[in-house]
Structure formats: C-alpha cells, structure tokens
VEXDREN-2710 file (C-alpha; in Angstrom, 1 decimal):
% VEXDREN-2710
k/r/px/py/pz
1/UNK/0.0/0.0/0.0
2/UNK/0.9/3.4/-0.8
3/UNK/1.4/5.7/2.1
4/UNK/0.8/9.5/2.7
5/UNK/4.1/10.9/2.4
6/UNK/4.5/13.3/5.7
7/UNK/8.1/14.3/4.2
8/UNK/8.8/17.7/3.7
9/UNK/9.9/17.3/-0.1
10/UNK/6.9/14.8/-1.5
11/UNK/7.2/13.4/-5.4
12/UNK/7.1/15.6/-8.4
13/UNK/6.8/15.3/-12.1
14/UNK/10.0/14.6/-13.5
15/UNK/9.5/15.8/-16.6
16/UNK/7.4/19.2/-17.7
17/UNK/4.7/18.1/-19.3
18/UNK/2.6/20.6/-22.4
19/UNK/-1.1/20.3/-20.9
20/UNK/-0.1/19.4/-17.5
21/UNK/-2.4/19.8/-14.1
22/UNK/0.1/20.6/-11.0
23/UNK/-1.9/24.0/-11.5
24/UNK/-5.3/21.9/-11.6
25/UNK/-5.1/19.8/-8.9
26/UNK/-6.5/21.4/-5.9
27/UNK/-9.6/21.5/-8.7
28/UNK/-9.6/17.8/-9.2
29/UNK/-9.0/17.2/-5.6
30/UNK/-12.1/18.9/-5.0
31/UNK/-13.7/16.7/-7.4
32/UNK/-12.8/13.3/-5.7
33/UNK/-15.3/11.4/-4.2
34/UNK/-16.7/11.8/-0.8
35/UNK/-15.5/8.5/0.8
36/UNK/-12.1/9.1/-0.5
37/UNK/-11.9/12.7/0.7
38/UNK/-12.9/11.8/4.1
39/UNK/-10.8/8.4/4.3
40/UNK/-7.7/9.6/2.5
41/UNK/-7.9/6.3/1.0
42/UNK/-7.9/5.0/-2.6
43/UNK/-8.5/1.1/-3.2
44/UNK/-7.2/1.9/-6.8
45/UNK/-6.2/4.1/-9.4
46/UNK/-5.4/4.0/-12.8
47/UNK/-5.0/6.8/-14.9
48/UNK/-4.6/5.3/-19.0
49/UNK/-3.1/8.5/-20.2
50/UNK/-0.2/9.2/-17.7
51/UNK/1.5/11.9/-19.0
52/UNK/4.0/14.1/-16.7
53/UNK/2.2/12.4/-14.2
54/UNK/1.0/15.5/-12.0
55/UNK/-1.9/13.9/-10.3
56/UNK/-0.5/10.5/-10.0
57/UNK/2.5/12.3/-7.8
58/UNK/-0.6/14.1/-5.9
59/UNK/-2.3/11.4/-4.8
60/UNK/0.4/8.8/-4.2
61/UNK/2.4/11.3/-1.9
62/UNK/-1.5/12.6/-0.4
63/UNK/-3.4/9.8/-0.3
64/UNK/-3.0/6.0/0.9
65/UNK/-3.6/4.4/-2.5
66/UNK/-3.6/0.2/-2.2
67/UNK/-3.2/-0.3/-6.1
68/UNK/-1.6/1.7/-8.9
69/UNK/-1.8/1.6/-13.1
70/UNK/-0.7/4.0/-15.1
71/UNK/-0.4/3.9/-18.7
72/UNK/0.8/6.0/-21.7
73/UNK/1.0/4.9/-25.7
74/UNK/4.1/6.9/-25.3
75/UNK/7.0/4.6/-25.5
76/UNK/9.6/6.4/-24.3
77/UNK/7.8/8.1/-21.8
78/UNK/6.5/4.8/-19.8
79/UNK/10.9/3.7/-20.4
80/UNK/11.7/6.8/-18.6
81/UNK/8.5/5.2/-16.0
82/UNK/10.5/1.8/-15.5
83/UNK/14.0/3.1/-15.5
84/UNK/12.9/5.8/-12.6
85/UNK/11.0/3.0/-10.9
86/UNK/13.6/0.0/-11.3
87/UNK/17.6/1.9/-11.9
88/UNK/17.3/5.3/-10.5
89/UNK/20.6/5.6/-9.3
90/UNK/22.1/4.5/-12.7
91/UNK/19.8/7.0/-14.1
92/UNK/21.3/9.9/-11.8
93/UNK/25.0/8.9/-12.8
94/UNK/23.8/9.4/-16.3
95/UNK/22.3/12.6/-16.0
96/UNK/25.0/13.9/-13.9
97/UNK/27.6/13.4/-17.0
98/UNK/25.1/14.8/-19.6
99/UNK/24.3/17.8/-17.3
100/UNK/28.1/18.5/-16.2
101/UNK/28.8/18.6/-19.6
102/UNK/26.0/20.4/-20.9
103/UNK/26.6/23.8/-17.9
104/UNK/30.1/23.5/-19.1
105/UNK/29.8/24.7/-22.4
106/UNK/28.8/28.2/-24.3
107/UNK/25.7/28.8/-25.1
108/UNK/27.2/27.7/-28.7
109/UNK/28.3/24.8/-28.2
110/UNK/25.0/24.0/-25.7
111/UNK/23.0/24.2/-29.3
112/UNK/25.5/22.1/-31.2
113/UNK/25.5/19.5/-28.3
114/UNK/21.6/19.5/-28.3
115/UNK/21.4/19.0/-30.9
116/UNK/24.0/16.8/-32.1
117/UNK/24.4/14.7/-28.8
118/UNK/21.1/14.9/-27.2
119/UNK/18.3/15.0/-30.4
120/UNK/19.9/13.3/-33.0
121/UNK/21.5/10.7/-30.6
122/UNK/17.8/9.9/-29.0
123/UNK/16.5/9.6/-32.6
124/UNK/19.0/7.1/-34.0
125/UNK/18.6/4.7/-31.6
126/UNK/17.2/1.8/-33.3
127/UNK/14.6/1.0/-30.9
128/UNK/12.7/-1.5/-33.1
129/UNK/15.3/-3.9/-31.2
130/UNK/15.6/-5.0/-27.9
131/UNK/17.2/-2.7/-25.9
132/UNK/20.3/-3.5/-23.2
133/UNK/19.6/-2.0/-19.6
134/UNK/22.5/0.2/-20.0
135/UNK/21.0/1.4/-23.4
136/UNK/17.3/1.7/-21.6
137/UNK/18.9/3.8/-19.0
138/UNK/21.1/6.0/-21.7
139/UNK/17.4/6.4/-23.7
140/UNK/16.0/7.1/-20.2
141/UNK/18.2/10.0/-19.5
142/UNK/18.5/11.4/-23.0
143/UNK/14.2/11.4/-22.5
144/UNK/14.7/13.2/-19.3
145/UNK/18.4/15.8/-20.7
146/UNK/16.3/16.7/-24.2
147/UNK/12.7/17.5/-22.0
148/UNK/14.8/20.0/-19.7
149/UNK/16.7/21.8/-22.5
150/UNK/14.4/21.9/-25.6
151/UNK/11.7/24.9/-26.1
152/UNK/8.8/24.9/-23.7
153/UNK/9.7/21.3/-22.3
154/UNK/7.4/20.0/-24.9
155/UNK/7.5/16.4/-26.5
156/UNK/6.7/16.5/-30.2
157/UNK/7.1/13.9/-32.8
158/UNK/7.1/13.8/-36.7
159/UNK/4.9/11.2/-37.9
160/UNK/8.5/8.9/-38.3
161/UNK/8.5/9.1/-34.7
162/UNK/11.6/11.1/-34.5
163/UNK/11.8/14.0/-31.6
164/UNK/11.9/17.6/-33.4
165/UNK/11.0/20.0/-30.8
166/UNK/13.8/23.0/-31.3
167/UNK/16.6/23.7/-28.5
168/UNK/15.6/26.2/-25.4
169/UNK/18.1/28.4/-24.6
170/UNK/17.6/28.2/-21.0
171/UNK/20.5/29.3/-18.5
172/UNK/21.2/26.9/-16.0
173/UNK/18.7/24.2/-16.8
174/UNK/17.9/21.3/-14.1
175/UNK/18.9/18.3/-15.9
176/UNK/19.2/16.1/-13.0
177/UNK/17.1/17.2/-9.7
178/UNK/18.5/13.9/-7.7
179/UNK/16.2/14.8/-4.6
180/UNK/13.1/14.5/-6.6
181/UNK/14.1/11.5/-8.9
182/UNK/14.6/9.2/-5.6
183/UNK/11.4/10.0/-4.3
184/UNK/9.3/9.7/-7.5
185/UNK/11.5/6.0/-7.5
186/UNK/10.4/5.3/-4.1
187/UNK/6.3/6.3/-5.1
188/UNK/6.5/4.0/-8.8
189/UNK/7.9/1.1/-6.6
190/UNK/5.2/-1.1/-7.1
191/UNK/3.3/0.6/-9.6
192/UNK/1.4/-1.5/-12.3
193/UNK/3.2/0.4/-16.1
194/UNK/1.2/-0.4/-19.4
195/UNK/2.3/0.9/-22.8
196/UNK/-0.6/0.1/-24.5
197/UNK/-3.6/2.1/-25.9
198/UNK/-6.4/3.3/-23.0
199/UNK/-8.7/0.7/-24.8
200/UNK/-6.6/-2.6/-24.1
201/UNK/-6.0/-1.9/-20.0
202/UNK/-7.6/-4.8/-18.2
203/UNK/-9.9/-2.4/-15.7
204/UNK/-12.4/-5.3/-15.0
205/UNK/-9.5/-6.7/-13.2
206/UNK/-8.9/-4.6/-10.5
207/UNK/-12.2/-3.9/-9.5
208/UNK/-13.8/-0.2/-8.4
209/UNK/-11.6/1.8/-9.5
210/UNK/-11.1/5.6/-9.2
211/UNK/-9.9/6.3/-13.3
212/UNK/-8.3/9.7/-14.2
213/UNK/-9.0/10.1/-18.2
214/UNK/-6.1/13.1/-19.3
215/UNK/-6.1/12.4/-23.5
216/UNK/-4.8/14.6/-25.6
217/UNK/-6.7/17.4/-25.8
218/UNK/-9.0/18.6/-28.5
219/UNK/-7.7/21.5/-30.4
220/UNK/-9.3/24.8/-29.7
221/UNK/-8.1/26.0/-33.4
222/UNK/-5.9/24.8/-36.1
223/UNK/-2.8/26.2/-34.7
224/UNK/-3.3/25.0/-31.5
225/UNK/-2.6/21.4/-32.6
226/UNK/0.4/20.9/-29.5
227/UNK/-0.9/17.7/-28.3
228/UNK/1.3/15.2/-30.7
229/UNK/3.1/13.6/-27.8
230/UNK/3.2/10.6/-30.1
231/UNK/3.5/9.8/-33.6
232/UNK/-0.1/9.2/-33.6
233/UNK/-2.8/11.5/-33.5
234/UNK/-6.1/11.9/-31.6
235/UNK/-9.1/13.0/-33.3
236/UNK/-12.8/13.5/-32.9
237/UNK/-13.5/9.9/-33.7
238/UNK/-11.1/9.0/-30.8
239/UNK/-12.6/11.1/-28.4
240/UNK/-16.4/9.7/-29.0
241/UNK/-14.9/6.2/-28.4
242/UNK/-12.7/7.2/-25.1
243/UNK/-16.4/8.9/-24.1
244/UNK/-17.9/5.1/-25.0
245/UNK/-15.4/3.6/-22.5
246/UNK/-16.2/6.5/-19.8
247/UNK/-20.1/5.3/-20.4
248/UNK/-19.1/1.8/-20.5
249/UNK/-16.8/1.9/-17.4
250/UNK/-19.5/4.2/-15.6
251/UNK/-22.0/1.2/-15.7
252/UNK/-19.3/-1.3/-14.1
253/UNK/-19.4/1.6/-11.2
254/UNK/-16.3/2.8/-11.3
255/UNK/-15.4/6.3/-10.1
256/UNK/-14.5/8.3/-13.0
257/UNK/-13.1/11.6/-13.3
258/UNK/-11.6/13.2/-17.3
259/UNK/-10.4/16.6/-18.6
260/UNK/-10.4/18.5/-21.7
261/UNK/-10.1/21.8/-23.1
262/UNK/-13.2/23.6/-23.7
263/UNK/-14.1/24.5/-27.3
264/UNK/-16.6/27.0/-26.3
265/UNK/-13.5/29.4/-25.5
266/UNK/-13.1/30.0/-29.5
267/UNK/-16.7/29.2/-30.0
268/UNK/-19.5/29.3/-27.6
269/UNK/-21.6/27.2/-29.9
270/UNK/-18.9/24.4/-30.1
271/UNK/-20.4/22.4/-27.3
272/UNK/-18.8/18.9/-28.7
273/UNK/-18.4/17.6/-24.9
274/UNK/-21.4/19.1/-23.6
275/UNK/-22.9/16.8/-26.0
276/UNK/-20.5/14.1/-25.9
277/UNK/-21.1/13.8/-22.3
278/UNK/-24.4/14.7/-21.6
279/UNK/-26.0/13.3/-18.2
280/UNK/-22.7/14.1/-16.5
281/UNK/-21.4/16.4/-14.0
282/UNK/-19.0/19.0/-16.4
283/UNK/-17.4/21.9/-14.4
284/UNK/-15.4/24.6/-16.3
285/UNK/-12.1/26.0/-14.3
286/UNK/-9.2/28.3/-15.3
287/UNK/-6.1/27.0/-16.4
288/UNK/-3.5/29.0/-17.7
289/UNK/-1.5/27.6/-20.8
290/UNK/1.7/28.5/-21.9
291/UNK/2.2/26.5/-25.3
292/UNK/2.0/30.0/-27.7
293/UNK/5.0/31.2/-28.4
294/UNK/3.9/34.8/-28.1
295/UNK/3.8/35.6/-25.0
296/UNK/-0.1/37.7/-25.3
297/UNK/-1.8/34.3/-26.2
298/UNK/-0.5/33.0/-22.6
299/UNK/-4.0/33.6/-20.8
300/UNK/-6.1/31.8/-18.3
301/UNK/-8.7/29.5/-20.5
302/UNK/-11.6/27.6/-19.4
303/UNK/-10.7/23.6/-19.4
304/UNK/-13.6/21.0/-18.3
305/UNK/-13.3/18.2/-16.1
306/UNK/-16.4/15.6/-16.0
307/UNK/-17.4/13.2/-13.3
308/UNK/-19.9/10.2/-13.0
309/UNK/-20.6/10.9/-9.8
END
C-alpha cells in the first residue's frame, strides 16, 4: 500500500509536461469522491493517459492508495516510467555526465551539443530492437536531458516518430534534480506500467476503481494542434470512443473523473463535450496555458473536467 508521504519534499513530475495539471489539482481534488476525501484512501487508481504524471505524484504522496496503473502509448515516456522505478541511481549517474557537460559549455556549443548529442542521438537509436539496460537507461536520460533543455519542455514527434522539438536556450537548466528522482522512484515502486492504448488496460481486473482520463486534448483551433506527444494523432473519432469507455466503465461503477479543453473558448456554440457527455457532471475552471509562443496568447482559459458521480 501506498502511504501518505509526511516528508517535507513529496514526489514531483520529473518531466514538464505541455497540458499538464500541477496547476489543476486542488480543482480535481475537489472533485474526488466523498468516501475518499474523508478516508484519504484509494483502493485503486489507474489513470490510462499518464503523461508528466501530476496527479498521480498528488495522490500517491496525499493519499494511501492500495493499487496503482498507469499507462501512456508513449513509449519512451513509460521507459523513462520503468528506469525511474527500477535503476534510478544509474539514471542519476547518467544525468549527472550529460548535465556536467551540458553547464560546461557556451551557449554555442550548448545548441551544437543539443542538438547533435542529445536529439539526433535519441532519434538514431534503433529502438525496433531489444534494448540493453545500460542502453534503456542512456534512452531514459537522454528522454529526461532533451525535455529540460528543448523549447517549452514540450515532447513533439514527426509522424516517423523522430523528436523535433527545437533547442531552449535556458540558463542553467535542471537536468538532473537527484532529490526528486529518488522520491518519484520510491512512489513507482510497485506501480502496475502499461504501454498500451487506453482501450486494451484490463480495468475489470482490479475492481472499483477511481480512473483519471487526461487524453490529448482537443484542439481549440488549427494552430493550437500541441498535443502530438506521439507519432499518432487523436481525433474527434477518438474522443467519441474514449467517451464510450467513460459510459461503459460508468456502468461497471467505477469512479470516473476526465479533462479537456473547452471548445466553447473560440466558439460558444462548439459544445462537442457538452454533448458528448451529456447526463454528466461537467465543471469549467481556469487553467492558464503556456504553449503559444507569443507571449499575449498565454492567458487563463476555461478547461472541463467531468465526473460520473
């Protein structure tokens, strides 16, 4: 069983994470069912589209949670998962080198070796085969090194799969924050990992569950299109049949909380998930988003988040 952590420094998100909800969660929290906000306990959660794991961190270092799935059709992402959870301290000795060496340089030669060492490097691995746990730990950390230096923290792929999100220019980035990597190894212990699509988790098999649904989000406008975290994309069609598993999944009786962005922000007649959804509880809050590049599009945006219960 998980345990509240009563530590002062309680798991983070290792990576940032475009769309994430540290800023969301005392919304969500809100949102959690009665028994579990007055118990503080959680027989299980699974949350299918992981992500920077924000809420996961939340609850695991809040909450006493007894079972734990999470999930992601990221590849490299749910890697970066195991190798946190299973060879953290070969993780740290690799970030270590790539950071000492990365603060070392001009800001020059910090592009060249971004681009050359970190991006290209991540993207020739030949991960069609199987991978050595020294080379899982390298990919692991270059995951980790290229998220802390490239623009905006975002993870972007062609549709080859290759990682072409441009370098950052940041200072004194924090390519390895040992403290936090420990603890988020400590919390992913015995956590259940998937790298599978949301549709193929086994949910029946663990019983009620609370679920946290975080998909890609629809698109408020073509240009807003940041949510390729994978080489695959998610479309209207995909987010009528995730909203047939929320209906499915409601009728097992499991507890069931998902967010979205709110296309009435561009369009007050877009009501896609007003529809989509209708007969459940949808709240709009205030998130702010910093994905445009110009700093005057950075404002505070409804997003929804719908319950069963």
């Amino acid at each position: 069983m998980y345990k509240a952590n009563s530590k002062s420094h309680i798991a983070q998100p290792f990576l940032k994470w475009a769309g994430g909800k540290r800023q969301l969660l005392k919304e969500i929290e809100t949102l959690l069912p009665e028994e579990i906000s007055k118990t503080h306990r959680i027989n299980c959660y699974i949350e299918p589209f992981v992500g920077g794991g924000a809420v996961l961190f939340y609850l695991l270092s809040n909450y006493d949670v007894k079972e734990v799935i999470i999930n992601d059709i990221n590849s490299d992402l749910m890697l970066t998962y195991r190798v946190i959870q299973s060879n953290v301290d070969e993780l740290i000795n690799e970030l270590r080198k790539i950071e000492g060496e990365f603060l070392s340089l001009n800001e020059e030669k910090r592009r060249e070796f971004y681009y050359k060492d970190l991006r290209l490097k991540f993207n020739m691995q030949d991960v069609t085969k199987s991978l050595t746990k020294t080379e899982l730990i390298q990919r692991a950390a270059l995951m980790i090194a290229l998220n802390k230096t490239c623009f905006n923290g975002l993870f972007r792929q062609n549709s080859k799969g290759e990682f072409n999100v441009p370098y950052g220019r940041y200072k004194k980035p924090k390519i390895l924050d040992k403290e936090n990597l420990l603890e988020d190894s400590k919390i992913l212990r015995n956590v259940e990992i998937y790298c599978t699509s949301y549709k193929a988790i086994p949910y029946s098999k663990y019983g009620k569950s609370l679920i946290y649904f975080d998909p890609p989000y629809r698109p408020l406008s073509k240009s807003s299109s940041f949510t390729k975290y994978s080489k695959e994309d998610f479309n209207d069609g995909d987010q009528v049949q995730l909203a047939d598993l929320f209906k499915e999944l409601d009728k097992q009786g499991h507890d069931l909380i998902l967010s979205n962005s709110d296309p009435t922000n561009t369009n007050k007649r877009d009501l896609f998930f007003d529809e989509l959804y209708k007969g459940f509880n949808i709240r709009r809050v205030l998130a702010k988003r910093y994905i445009n590049s110009n700093a005057s599009g950075r404002n505070s945006i409804n997003e929804i988040l719908i319950t069963n219960y």
